[in-house]
MOPAC internal coordinates of N, CA, C and O (Angstrom, degrees):
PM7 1SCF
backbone

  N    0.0000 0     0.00 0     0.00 0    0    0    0
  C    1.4305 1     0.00 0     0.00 0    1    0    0
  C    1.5244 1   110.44 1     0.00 0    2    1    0
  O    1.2310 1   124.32 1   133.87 1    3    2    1
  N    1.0127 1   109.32 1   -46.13 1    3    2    1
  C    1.6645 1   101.17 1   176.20 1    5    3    2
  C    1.3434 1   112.41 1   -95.32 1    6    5    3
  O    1.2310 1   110.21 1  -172.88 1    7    6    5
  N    1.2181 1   135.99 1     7.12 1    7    6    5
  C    1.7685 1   143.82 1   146.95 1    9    7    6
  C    1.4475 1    99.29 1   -67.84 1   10    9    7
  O    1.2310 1   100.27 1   136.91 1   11   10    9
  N    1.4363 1   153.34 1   -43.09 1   11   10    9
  C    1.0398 1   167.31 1  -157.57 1   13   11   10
  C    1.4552 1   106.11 1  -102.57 1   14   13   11
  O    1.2310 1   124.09 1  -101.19 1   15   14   13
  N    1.2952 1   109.75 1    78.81 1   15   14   13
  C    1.4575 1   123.25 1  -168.58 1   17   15   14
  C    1.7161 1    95.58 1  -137.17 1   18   17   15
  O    1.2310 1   125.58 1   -44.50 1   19   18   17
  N    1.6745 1   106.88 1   135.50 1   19   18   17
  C    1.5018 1    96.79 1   166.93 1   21   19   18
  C    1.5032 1   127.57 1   -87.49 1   22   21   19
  O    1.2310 1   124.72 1   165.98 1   23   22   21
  N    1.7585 1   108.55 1   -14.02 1   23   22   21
  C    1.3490 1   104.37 1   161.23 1   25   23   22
  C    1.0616 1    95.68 1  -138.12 1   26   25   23
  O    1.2310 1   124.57 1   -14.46 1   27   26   25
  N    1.9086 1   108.83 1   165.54 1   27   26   25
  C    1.4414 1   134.66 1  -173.06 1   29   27   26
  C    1.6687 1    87.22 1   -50.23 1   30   29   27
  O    1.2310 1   117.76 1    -3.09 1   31   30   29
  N    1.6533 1   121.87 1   176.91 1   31   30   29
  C    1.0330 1   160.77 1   125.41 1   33   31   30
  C    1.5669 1    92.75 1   -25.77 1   34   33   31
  O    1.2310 1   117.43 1    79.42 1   35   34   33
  N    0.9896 1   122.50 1  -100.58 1   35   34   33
  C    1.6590 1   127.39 1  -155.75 1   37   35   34
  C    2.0673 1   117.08 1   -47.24 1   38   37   35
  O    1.2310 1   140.98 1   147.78 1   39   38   37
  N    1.1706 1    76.89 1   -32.22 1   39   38   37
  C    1.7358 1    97.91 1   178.88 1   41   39   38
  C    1.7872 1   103.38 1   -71.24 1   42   41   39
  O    1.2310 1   124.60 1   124.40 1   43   42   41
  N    1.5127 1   108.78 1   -55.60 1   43   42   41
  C    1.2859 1   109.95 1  -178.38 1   45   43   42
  C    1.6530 1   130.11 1   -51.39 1   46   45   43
  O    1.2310 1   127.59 1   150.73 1   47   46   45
  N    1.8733 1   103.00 1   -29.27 1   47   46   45
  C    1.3887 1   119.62 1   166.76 1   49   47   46
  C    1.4773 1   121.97 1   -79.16 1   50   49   47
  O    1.2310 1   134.64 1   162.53 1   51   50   49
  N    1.4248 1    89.29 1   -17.47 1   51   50   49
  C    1.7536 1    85.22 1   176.66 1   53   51   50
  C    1.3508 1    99.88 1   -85.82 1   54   53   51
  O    1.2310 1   119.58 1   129.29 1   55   54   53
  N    1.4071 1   118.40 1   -50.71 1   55   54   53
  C    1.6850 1   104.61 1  -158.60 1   57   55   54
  C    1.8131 1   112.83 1   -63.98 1   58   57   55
  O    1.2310 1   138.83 1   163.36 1   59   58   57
  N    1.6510 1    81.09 1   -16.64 1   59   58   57
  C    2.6057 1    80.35 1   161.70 1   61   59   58
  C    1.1965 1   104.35 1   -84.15 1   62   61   59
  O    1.2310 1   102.90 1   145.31 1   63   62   61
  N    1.0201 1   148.97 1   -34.69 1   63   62   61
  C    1.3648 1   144.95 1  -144.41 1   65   63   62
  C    1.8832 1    85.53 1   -91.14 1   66   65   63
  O    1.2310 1   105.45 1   112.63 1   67   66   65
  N    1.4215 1   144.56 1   -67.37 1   67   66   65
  C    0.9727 1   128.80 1   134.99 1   69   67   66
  C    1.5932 1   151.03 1   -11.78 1   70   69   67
  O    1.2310 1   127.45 1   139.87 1   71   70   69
  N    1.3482 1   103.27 1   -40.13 1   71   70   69
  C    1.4280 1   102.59 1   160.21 1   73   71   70
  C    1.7035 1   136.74 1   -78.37 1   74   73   71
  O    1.2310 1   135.58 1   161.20 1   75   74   73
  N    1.6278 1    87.45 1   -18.80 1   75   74   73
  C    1.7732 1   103.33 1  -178.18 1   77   75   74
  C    1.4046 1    91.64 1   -80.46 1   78   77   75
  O    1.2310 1   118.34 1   135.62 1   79   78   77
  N    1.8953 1   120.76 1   -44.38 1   79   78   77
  C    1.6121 1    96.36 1  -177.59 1   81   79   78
  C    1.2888 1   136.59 1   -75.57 1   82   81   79
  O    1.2310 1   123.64 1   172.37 1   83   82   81
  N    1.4287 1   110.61 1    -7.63 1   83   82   81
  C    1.4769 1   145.88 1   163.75 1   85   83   82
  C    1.5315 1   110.17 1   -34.76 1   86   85   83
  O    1.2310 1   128.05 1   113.54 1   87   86   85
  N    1.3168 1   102.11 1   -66.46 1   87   86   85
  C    1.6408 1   133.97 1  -174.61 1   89   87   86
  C    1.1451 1   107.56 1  -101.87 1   90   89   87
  O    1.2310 1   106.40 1  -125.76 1   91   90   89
  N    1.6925 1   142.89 1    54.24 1   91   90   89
  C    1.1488 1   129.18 1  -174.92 1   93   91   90
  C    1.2074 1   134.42 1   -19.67 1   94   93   91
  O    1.2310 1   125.51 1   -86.85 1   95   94   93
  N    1.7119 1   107.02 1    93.15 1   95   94   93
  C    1.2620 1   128.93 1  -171.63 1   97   95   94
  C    1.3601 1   125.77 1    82.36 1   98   97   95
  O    1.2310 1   124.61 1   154.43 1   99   98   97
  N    1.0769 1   108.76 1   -25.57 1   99   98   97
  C    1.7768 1   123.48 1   178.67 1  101   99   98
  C    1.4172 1   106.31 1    78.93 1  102  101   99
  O    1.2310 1   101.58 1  -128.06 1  103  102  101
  N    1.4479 1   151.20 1    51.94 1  103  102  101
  C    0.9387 1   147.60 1   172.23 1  105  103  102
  C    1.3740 1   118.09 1   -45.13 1  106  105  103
  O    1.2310 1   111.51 1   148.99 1  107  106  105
  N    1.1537 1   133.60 1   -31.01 1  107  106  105
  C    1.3074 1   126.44 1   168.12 1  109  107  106
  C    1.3801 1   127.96 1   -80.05 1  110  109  107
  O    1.2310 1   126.19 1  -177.38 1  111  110  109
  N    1.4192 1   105.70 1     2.62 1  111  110  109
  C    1.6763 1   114.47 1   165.40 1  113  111  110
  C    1.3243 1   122.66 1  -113.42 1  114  113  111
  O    1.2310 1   127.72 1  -167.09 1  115  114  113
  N    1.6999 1   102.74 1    12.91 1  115  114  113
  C    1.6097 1   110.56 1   176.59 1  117  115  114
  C    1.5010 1    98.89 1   -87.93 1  118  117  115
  O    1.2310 1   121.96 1    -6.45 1  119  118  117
  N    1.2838 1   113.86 1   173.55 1  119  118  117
  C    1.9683 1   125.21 1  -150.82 1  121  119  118
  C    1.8167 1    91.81 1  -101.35 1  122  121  119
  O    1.2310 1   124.99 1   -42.27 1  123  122  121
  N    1.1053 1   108.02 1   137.73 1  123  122  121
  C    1.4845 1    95.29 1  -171.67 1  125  123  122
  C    2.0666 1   117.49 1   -79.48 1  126  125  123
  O    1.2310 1   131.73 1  -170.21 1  127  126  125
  N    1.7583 1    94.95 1     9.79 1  127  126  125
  C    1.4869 1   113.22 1  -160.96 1  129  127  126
  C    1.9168 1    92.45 1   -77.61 1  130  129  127
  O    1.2310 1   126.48 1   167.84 1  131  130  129
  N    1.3017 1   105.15 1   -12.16 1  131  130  129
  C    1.4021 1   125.90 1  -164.52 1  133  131  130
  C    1.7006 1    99.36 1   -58.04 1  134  133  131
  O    1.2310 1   124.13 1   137.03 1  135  134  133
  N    1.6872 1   109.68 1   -42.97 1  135  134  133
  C    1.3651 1   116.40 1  -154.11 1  137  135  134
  C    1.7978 1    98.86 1  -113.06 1  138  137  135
  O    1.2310 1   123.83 1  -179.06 1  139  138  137
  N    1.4174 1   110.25 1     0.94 1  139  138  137
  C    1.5416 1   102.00 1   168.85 1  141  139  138
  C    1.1137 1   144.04 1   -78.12 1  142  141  139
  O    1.2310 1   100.16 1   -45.59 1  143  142  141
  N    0.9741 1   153.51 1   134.41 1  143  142  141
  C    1.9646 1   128.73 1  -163.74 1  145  143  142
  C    1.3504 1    89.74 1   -79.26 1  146  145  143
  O    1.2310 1   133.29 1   -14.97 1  147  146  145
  N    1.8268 1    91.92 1   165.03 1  147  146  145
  C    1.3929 1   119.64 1  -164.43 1  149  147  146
  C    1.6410 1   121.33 1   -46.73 1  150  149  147
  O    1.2310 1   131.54 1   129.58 1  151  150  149
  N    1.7354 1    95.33 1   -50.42 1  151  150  149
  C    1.3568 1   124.49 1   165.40 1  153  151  150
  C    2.0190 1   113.47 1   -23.92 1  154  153  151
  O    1.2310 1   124.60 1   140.70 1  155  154  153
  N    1.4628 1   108.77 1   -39.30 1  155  154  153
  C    1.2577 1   101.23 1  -150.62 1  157  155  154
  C    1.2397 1    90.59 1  -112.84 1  158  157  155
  O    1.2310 1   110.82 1   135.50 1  159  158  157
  N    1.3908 1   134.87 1   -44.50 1  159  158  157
  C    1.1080 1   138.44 1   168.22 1  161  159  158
  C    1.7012 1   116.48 1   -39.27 1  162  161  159
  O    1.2310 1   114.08 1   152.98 1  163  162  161
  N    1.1086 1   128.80 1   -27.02 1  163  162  161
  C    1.3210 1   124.07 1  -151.44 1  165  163  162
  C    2.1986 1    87.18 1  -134.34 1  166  165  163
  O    1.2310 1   128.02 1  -169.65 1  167  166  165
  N    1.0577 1   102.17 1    10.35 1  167  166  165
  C    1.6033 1    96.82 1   173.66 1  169  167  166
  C    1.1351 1   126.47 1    61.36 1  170  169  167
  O    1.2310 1   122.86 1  -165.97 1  171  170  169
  N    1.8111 1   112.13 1    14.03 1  171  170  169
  C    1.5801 1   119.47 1  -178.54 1  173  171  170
  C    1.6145 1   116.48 1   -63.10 1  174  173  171
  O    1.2310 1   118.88 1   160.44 1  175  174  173
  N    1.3493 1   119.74 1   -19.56 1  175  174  173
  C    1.1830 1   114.46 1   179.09 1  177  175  174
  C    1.3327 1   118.99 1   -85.04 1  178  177  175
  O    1.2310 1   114.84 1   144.60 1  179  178  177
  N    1.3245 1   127.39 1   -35.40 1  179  178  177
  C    1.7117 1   155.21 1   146.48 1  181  179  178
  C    1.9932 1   103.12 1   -32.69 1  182  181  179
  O    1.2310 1   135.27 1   127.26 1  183  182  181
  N    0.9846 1    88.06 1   -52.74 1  183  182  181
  C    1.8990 1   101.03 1  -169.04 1  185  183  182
  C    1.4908 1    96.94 1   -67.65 1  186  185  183
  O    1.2310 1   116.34 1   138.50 1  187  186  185
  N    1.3406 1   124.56 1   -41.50 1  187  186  185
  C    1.5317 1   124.12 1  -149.36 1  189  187  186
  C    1.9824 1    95.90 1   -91.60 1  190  189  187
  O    1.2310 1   127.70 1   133.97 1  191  190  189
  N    1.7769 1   102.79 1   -46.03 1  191  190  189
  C    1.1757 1    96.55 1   153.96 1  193  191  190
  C    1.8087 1   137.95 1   -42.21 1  194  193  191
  O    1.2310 1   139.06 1   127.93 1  195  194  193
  N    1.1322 1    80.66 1   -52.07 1  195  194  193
  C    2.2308 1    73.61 1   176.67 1  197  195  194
  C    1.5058 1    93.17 1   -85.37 1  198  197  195
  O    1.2310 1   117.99 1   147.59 1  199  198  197
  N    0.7720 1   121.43 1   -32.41 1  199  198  197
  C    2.2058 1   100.72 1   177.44 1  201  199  198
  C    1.7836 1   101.37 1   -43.65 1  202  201  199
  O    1.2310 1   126.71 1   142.68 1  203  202  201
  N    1.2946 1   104.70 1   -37.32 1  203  202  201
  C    1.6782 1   113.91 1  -157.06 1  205  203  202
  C    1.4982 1    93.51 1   -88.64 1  206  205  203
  O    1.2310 1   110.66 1   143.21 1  207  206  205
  N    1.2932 1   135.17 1   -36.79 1  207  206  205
  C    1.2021 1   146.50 1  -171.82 1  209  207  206
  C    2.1052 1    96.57 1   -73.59 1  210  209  207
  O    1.2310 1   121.60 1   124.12 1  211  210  209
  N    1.2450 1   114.54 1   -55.88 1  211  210  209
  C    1.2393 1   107.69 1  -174.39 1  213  211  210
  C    1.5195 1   106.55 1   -81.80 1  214  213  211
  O    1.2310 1   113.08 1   123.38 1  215  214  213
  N    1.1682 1   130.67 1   -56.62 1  215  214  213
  C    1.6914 1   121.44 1   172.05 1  217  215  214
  C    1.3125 1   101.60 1   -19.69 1  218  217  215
  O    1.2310 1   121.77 1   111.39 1  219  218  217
  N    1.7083 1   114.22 1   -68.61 1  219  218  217
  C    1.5280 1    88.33 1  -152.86 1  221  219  218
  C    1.7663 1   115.00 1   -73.46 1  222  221  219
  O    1.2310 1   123.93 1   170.60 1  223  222  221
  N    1.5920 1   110.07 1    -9.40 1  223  222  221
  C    1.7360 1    83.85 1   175.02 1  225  223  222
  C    1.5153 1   111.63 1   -95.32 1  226  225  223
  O    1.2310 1   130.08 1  -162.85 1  227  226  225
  N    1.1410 1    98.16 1    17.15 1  227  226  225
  C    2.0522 1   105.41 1   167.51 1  229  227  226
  C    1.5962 1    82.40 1   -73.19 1  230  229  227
  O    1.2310 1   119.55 1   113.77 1  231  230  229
  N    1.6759 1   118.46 1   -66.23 1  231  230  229
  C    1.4419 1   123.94 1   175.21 1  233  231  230
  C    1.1885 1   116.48 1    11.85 1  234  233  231
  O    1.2310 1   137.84 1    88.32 1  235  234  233
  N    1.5527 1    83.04 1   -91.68 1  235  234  233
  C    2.0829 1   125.75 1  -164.03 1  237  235  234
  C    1.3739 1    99.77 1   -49.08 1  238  237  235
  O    1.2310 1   118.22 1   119.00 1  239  238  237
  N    1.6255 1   120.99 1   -61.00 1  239  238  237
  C    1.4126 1   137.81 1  -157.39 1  241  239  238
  C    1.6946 1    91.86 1   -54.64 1  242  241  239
  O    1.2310 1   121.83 1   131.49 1  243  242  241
  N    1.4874 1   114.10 1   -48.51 1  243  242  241
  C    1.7335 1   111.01 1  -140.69 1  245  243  242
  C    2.1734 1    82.75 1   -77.22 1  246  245  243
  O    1.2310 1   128.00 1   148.60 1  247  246  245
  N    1.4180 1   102.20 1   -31.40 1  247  246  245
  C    1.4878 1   106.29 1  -156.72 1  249  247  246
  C    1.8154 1   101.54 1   -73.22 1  250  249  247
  O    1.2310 1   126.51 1   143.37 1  251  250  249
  N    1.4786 1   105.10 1   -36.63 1  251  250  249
  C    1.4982 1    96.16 1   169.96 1  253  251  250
  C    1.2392 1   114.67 1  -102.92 1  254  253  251
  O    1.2310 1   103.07 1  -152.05 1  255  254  253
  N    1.6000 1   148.69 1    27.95 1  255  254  253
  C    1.4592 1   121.16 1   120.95 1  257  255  254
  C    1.5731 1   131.91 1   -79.85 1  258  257  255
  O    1.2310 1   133.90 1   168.52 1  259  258  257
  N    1.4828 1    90.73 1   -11.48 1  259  258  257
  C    1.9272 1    99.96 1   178.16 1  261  259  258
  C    1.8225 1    97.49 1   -55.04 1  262  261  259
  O    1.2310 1   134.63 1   126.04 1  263  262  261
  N    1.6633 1    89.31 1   -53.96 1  263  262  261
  C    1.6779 1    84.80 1   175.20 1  265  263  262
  C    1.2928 1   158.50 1   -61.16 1  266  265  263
  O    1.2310 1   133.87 1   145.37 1  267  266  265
  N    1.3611 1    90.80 1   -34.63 1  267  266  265
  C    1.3391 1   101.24 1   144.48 1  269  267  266
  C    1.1529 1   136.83 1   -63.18 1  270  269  267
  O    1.2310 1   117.26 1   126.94 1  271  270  269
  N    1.8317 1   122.81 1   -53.06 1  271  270  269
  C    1.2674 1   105.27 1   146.29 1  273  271  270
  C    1.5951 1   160.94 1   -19.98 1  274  273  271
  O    1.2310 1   124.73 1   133.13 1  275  274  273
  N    1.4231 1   108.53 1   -46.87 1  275  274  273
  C    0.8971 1   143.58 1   135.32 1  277  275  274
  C    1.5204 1   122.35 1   -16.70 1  278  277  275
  O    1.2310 1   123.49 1    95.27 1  279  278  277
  N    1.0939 1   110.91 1   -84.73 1  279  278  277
  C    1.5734 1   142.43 1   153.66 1  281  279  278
  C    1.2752 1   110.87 1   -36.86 1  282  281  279
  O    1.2310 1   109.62 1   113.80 1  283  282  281
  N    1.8366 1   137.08 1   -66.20 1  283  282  281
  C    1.1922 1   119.10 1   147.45 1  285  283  282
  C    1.5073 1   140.37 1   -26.24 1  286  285  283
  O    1.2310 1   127.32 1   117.64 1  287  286  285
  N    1.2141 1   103.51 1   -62.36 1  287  286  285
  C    1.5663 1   107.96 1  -178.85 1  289  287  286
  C    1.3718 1   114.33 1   -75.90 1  290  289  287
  O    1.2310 1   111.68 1   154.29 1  291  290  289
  N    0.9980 1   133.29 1   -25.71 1  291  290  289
  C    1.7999 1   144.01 1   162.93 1  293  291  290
  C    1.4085 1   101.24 1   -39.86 1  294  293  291
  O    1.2310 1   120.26 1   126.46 1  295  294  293
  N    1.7599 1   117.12 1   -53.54 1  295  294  293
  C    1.1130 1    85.38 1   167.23 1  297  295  294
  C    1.1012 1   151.63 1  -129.60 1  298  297  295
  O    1.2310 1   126.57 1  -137.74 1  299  298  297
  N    1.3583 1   104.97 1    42.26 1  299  298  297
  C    1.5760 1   133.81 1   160.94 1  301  299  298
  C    1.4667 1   113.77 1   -62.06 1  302  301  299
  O    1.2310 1   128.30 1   130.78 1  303  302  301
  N    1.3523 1   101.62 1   -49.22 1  303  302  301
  C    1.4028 1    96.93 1   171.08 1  305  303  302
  C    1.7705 1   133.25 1   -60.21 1  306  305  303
  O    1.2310 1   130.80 1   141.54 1  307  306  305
  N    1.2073 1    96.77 1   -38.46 1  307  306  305
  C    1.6184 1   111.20 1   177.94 1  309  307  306
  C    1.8734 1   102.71 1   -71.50 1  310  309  307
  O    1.2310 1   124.39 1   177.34 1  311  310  309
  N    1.0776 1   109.18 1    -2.66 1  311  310  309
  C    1.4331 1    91.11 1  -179.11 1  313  311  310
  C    1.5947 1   110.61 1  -122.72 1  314  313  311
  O    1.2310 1   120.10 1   180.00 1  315  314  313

């Protein structure tokens, strides 16, 4: 598969290197990640969501065995 090439290596870089100046710059083959803010590109808003998504059932978890705990030993003591 890569012996089975219709042009050399060197030929193949020229005829892009030519086609981008062809088409000044080729704008329609640039990545559209080019024009996104940083934020979205890099998944900071996604990331900050599950931080917020897992904190709070670290939350929930720590708040309902305290209670139960709680609740256990309450009434150990009374008896």
């Amino acid at each position: 598969m890569i012996l089975d090439r219709p042009l050399p290596p060197l030929e193949t870089a020229i005829y892009w290197v030519e086609y981008v100046a062809r088409h000044r710059g080729a704008p329609h083959m640039r990545t559209a990640a080019v024009n996104m803010p940083f934020y979205k590109y890099y998944l900071i808003d996604v990331i900050a969501f599950l931080l917020f998504i897992v904190s709070l059932f670290i939350y929930i978890v720590y708040f309902v065995s305290s209670f139960i705990f709680r609740r256990i030993f309450k009434k150990n003591e009374k008896n």
